[in-house]
Each structure stands twice: as structure tokens, then as C-alpha cells.
Residue, then its C-alpha position, 0 to 999 in steps of 0.5 A: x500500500x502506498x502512503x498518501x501525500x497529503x498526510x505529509x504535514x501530520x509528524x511535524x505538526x505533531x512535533x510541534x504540537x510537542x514542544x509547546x508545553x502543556x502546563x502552559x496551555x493549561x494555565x492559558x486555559x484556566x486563567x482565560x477560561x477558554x473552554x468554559x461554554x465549549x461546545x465541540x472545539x476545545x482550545x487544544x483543537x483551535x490552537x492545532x487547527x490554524x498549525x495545520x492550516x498552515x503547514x501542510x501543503x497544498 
């Protein structure tokens, strides 16, 4: 099977998604209160959204 092109962006995106520190996105979370009236897009997947976005080729 072979891969698939547009799936290229995903492991760096992943190593990304890596270095930015979780205590800091929990903290920018709580004081912010960004997911208080959540109701399906957390601010983890809003912050990833835009990252793809941009990184993966068109």
C-alpha cells in the first residue's frame, strides 16, 4: 500500500504540537477560561487547527 501525500504535514505538526508545553496551555486555559461554554472545539483543537492550516501543503 502506498502512503498518501497529503498526510505529509501530520509528524511535524505533531512535533510541534510537542514542544509547546502543556502546563502552559493549561494555565492559558484556566486563567482565560477558554473552554468554559465549549461546545465541540476545545482550545487544544483551535490552537492545532490554524498549525495545520498552515503547514501542510497544498
Amino acid at each position: 500500500m502506498s502512503k498518501d501525500k497529503k498526510s505529509i504535514g501530520q509528524p511535524i505538526l505533531g512535533q510541534i504540537y510537542k514542544l509547546i508545553p502543556k502546563n502552559a496551555i493549561k494555565g492559558l486555559t484556566d486563567k482565560y477560561q477558554s473552554d468554559k461554554y465549549y461546545k465541540n472545539l476545545k482550545f487544544n483543537t483551535h490552537l492545532i487547527s490554524p498549525l495545520y492550516g498552515v503547514l501542510i501543503p497544498r
